[in-house]
C-alpha positions as a LaTeX table, in Angstrom:
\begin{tabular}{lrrr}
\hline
Residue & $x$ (\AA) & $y$ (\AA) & $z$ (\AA) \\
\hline
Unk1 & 0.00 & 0.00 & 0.00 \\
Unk2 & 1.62 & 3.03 & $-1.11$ \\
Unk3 & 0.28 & 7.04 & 0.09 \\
Unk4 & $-0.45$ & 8.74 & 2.75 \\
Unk5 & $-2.33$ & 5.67 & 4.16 \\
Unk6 & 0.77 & 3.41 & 3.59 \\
Unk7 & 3.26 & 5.73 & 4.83 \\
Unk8 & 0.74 & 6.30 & 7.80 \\
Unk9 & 0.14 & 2.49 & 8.78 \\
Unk10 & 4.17 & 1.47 & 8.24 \\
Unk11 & 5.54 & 4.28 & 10.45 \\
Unk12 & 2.86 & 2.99 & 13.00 \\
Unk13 & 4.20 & $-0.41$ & 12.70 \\
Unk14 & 7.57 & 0.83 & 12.87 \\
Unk15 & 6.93 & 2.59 & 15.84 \\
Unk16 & 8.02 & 6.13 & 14.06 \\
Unk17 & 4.94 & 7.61 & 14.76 \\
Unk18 & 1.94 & 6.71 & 17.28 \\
Unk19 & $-1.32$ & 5.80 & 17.38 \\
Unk20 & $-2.57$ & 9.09 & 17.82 \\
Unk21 & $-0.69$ & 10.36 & 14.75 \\
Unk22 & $-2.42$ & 7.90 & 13.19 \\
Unk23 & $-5.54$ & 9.07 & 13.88 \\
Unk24 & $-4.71$ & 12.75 & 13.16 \\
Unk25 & $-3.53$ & 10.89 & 9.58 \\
Unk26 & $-6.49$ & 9.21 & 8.55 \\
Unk27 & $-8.51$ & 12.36 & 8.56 \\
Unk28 & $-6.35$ & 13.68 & 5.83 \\
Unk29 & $-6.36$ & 10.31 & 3.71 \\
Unk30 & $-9.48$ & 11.72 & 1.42 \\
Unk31 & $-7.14$ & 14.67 & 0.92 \\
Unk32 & $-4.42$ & 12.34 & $-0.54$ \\
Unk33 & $-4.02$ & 14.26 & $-3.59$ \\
Unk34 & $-3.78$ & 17.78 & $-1.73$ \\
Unk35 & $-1.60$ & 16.76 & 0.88 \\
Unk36 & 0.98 & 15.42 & $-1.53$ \\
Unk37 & 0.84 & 18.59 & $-4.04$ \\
Unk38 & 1.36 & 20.26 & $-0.62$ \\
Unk39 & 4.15 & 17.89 & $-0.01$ \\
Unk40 & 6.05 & 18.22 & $-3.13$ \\
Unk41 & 6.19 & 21.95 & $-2.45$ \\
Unk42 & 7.52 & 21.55 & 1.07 \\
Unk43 & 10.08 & 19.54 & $-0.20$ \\
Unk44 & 11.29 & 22.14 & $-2.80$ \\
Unk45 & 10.73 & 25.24 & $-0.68$ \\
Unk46 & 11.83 & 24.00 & 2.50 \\
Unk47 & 9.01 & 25.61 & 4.12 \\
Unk48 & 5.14 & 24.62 & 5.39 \\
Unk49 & 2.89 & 27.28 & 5.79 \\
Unk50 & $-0.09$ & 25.57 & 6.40 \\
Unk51 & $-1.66$ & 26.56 & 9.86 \\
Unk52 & $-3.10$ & 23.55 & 10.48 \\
Unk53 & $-1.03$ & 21.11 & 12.59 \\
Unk54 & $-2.66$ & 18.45 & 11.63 \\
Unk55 & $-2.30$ & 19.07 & 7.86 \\
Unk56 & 1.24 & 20.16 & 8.80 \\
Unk57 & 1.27 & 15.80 & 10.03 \\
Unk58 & $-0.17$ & 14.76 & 6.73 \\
Unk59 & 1.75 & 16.26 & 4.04 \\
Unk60 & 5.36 & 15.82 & 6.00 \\
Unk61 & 3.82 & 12.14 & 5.91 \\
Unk62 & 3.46 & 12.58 & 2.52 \\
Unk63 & 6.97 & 14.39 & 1.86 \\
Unk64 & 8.22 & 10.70 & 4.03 \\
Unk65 & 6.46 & 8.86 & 1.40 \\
Unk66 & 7.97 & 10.58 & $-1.28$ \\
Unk67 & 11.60 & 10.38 & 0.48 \\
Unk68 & 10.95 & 6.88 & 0.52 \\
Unk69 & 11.21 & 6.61 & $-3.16$ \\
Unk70 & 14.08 & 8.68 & $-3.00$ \\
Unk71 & 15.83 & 6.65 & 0.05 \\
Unk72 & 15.12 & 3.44 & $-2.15$ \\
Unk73 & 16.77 & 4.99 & $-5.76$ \\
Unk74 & 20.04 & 4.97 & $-3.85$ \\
Unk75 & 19.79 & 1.55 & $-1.98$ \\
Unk76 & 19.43 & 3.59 & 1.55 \\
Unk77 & 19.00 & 0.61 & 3.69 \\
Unk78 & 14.98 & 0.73 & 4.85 \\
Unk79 & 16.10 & 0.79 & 8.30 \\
Unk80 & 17.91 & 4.27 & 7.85 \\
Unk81 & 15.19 & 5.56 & 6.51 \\
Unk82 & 12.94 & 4.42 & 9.84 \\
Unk83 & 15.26 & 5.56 & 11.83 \\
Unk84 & 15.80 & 8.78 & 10.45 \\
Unk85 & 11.67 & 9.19 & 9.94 \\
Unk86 & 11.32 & 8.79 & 13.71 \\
Unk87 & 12.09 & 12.30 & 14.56 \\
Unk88 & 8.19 & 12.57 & 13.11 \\
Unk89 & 6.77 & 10.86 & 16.27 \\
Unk90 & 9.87 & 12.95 & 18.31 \\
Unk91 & 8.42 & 16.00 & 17.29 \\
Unk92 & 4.96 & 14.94 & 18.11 \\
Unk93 & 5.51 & 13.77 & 21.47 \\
Unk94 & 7.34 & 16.98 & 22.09 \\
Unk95 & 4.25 & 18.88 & 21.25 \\
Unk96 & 1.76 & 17.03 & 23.11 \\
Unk97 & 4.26 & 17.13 & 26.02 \\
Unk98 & 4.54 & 20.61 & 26.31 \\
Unk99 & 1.15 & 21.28 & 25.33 \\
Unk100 & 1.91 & 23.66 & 22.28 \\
Unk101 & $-0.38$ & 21.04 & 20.71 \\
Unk102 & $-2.38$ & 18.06 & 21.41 \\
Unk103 & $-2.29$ & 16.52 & 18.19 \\
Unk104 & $-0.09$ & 17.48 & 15.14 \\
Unk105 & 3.21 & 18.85 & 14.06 \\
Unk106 & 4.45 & 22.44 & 14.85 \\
Unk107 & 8.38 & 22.31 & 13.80 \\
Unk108 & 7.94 & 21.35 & 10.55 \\
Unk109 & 11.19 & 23.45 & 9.15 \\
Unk110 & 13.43 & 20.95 & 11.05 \\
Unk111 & 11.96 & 18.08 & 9.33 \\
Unk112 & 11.94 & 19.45 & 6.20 \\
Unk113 & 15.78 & 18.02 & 6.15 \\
Unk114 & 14.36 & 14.62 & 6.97 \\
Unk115 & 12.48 & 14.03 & 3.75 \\
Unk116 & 14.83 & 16.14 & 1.46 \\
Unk117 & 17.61 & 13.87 & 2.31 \\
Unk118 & 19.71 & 16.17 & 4.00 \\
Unk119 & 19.87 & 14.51 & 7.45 \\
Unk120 & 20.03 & 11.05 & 8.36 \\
Unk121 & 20.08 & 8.93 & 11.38 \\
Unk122 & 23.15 & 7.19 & 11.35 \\
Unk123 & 22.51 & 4.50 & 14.78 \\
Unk124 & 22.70 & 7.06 & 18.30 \\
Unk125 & 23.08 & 9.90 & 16.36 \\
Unk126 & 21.93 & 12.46 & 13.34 \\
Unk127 & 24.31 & 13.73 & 10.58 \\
Unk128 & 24.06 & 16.56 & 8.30 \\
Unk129 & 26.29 & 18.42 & 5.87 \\
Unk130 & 26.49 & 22.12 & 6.30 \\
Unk131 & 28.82 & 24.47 & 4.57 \\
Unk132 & 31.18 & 26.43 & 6.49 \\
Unk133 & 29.31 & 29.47 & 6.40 \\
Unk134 & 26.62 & 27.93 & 8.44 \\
Unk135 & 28.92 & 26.98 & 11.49 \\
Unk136 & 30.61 & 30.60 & 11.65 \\
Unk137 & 27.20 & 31.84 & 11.93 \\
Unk138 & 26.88 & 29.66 & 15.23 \\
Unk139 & 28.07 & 32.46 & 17.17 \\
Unk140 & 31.42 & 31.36 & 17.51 \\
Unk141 & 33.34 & 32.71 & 14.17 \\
Unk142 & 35.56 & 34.51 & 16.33 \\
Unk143 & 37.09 & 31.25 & 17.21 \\
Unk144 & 36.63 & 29.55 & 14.08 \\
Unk145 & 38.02 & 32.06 & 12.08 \\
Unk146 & 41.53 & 30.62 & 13.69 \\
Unk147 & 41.18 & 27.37 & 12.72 \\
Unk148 & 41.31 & 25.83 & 9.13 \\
Unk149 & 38.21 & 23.48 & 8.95 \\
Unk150 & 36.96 & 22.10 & 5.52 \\
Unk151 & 34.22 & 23.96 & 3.42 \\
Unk152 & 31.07 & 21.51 & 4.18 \\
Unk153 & 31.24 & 19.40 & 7.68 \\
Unk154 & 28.98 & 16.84 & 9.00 \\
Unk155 & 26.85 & 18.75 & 11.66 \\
Unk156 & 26.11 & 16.38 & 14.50 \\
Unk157 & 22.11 & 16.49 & 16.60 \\
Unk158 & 21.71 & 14.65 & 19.16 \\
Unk159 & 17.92 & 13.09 & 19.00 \\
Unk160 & 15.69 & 12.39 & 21.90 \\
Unk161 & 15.38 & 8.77 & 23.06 \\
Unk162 & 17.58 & 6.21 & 24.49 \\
Unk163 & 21.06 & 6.50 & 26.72 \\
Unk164 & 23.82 & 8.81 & 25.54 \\
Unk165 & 25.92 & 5.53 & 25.60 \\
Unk166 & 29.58 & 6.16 & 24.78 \\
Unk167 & 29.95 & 2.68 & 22.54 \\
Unk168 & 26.83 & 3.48 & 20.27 \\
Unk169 & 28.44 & 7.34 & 19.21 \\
Unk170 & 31.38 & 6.38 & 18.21 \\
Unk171 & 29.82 & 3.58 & 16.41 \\
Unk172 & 27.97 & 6.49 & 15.36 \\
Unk173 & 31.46 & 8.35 & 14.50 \\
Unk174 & 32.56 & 5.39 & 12.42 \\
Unk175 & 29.32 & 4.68 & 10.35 \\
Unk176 & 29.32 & 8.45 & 9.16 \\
Unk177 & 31.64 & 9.18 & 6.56 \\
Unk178 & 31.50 & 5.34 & 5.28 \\
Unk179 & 27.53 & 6.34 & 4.63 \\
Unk180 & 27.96 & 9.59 & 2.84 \\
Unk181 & 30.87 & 8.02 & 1.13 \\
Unk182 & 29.16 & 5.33 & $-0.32$ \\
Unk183 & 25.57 & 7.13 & $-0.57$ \\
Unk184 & 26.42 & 10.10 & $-2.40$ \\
Unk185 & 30.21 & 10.54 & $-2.66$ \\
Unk186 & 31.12 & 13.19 & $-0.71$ \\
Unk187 & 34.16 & 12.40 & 1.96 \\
Unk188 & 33.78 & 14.02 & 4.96 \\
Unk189 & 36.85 & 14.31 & 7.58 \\
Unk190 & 35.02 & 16.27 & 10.43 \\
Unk191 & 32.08 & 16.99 & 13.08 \\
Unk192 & 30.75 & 19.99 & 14.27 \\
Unk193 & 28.31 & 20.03 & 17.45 \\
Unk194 & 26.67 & 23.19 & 18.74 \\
Unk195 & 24.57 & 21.58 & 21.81 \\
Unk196 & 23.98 & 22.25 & 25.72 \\
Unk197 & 25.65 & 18.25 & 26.18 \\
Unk198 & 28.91 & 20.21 & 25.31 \\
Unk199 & 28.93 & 23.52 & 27.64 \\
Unk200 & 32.30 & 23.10 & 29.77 \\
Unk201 & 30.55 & 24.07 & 32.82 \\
Unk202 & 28.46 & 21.31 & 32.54 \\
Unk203 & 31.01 & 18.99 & 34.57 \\
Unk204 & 30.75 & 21.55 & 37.81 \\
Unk205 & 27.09 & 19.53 & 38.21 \\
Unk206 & 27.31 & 16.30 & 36.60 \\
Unk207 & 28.90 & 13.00 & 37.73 \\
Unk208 & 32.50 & 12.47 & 36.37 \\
Unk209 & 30.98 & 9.20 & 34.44 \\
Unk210 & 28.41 & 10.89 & 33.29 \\
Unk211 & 27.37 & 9.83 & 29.52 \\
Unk212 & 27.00 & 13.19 & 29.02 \\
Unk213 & 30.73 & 14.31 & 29.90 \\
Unk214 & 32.43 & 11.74 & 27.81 \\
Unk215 & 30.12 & 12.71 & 24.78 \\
Unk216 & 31.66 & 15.72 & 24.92 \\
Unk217 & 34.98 & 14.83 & 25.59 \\
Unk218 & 34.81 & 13.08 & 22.10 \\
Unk219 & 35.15 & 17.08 & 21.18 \\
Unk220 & 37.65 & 20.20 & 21.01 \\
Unk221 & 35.46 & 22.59 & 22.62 \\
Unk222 & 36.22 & 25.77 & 21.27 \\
Unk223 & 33.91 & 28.02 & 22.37 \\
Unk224 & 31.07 & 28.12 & 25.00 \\
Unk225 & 28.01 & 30.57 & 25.18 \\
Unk226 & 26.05 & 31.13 & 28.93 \\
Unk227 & 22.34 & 31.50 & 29.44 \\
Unk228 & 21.19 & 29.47 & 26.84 \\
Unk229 & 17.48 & 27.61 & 27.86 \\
Unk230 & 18.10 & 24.49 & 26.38 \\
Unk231 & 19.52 & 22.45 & 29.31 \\
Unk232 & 16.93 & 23.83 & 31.21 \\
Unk233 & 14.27 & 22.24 & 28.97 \\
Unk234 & 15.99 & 18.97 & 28.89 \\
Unk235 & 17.04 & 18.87 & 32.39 \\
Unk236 & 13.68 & 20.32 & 33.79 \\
Unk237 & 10.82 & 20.05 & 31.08 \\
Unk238 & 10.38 & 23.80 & 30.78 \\
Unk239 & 12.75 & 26.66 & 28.77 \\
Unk240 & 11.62 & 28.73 & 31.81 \\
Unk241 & 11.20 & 26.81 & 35.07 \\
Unk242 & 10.31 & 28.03 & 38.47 \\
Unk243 & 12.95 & 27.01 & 40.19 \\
Unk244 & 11.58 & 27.93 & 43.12 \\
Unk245 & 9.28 & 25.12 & 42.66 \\
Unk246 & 11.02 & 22.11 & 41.30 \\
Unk247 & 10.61 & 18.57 & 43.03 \\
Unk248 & 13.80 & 17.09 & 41.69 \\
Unk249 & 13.26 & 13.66 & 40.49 \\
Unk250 & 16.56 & 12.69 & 39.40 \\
Unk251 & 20.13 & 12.79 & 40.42 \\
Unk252 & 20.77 & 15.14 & 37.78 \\
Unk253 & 18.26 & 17.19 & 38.30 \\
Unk254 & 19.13 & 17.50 & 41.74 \\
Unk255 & 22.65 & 18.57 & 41.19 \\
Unk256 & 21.42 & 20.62 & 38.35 \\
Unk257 & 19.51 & 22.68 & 40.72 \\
Unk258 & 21.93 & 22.48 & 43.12 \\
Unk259 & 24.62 & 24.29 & 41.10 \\
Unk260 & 22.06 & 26.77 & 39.67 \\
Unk261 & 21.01 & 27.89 & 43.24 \\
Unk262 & 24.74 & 28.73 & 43.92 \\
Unk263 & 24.66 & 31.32 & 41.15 \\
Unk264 & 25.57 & 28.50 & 38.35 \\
Unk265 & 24.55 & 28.97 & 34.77 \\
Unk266 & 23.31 & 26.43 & 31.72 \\
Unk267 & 24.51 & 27.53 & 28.26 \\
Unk268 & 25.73 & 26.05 & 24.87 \\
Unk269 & 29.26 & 24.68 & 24.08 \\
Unk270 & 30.57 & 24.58 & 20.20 \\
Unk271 & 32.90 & 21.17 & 19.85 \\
Unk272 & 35.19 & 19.85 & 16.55 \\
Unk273 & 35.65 & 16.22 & 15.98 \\
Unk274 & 38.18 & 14.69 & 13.17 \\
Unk275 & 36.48 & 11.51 & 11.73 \\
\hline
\end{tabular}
């Protein structure tokens, strides 16, 4: 079964997307034809305008579909593809958990590199070429500006789900530049990584074992940022907690509040890996 019905029942099975996407789907599935004009255009535009966030569901569904095809003309192994897809039921989830939305898609302009074949999940982690431009407008060209790196690099994103376990990144590591090697010939000899995981300060809180430490330590960190909100909404749930509040349910949250109540601050670290 092929369409938005096919894509919709195998990403179920898969466990990419849940039931409740599902159902959000099928309303759309008399729409087929729309939804997949609507899809083609997202793919070529980047872009999804449509304020409706469960239309926004079915035609990145669709755009899946059509990466499918696409996935398939270059013998991209079916499991990539499911693994990479499952940031669609990632993104979901993160709505209904923070109630932006209860059913449907709001960050549709991330997944747009999904289905246009511009980032793939690679085991732990997600890879994705960017040109050099991109990274010295990270907020760290100062730095960068000093160092040689290569014109296009393989960004690294950490997805939600599963341990940060130090054995399945660099397996990660390793099955990178074999992939884009073989997949579209293009050799890649470095990672970039602009994440919270790799703020320095981070190890003033954290437990020397930490999964989190030795991801980063797979780095050069070569330039940090403060104040950033994103450990706060992994660590905590919320961008903008009360911390006055907080119940800690976790080590890490414990020493994470811990070290914030002594005037300690969350930010962003910039790290360099040679593959």
């Amino acid at each position: 079964m092929n369409g938005l019905e096919g894509i919709t029942e195998d990403l179920l099975e898969r466990g990419c997307i849940s039931a409740e996407d599902a159902r959000v789907a099928q309303k759309y599935y008399s729409r087929e034809g729309e939804m997949r004009k609507k899809a083609q255009k997202f793919i070529a535009d980047k872009k999804l305008t449509c304020p409706d966030p469960g239309e926004r569901l079915a035609v990145t569904l669709c755009a899946a579909e059509i990466a499918r095809v696409r996935y398939a003309e270059r013998g991209i192994s079916d499991s990539i593809f499911y693994d990479t897809m499952s940031d669609i039921g990632v993104w979901t989830a993160d709505c209904r958990r923070t109630g932006s939305l209860v059913n449907g898609l709001d960050n549709t302009a991330w997944l747009a590199h999904h289905v246009r074949l511009e980032l793939f999940k690679l085991g732990r982690l997600q890879f994705q070429p960017i040109k050099r431009p991109v990274i010295l407008n990270m907020g760290l060209a100062c730095i960068l500006k000093m160092r040689k790196l290569p014109d296009v690099c393989l960004n690294v994103h950490i997805p939600r789900g599963g341990r940060l376990d130090e054995g399945a990144c660099k397996a990660s590591f390793y099955a990178a530049p074999l992939f884009f090697e073989k997949y579209f010939g293009k050799k890649y000899t470095v990672c970039t990584c602009l994440s919270w995981l790799l703020y320095p300060d981070n190890k003033l809180f954290m437990k020397k074992n930490s999964n989190i430490l030795k991801f980063a330590s797979m780095f050069e960190i070569t330039g940090k940022r403060k104040f950033n909100p994103d450990a706060m909404q992994y660590i905590f749930g919320s961008k903008n907690p009360d911390f006055q509040k907080i119940v800690p349910s976790t080590s890490l949250q414990k020493s994470a509040l811990e070290y914030y109540n002594s005037g300690g601050s969350f930010g962003l670290g910039f790290g360099i890996k040679n593959l």
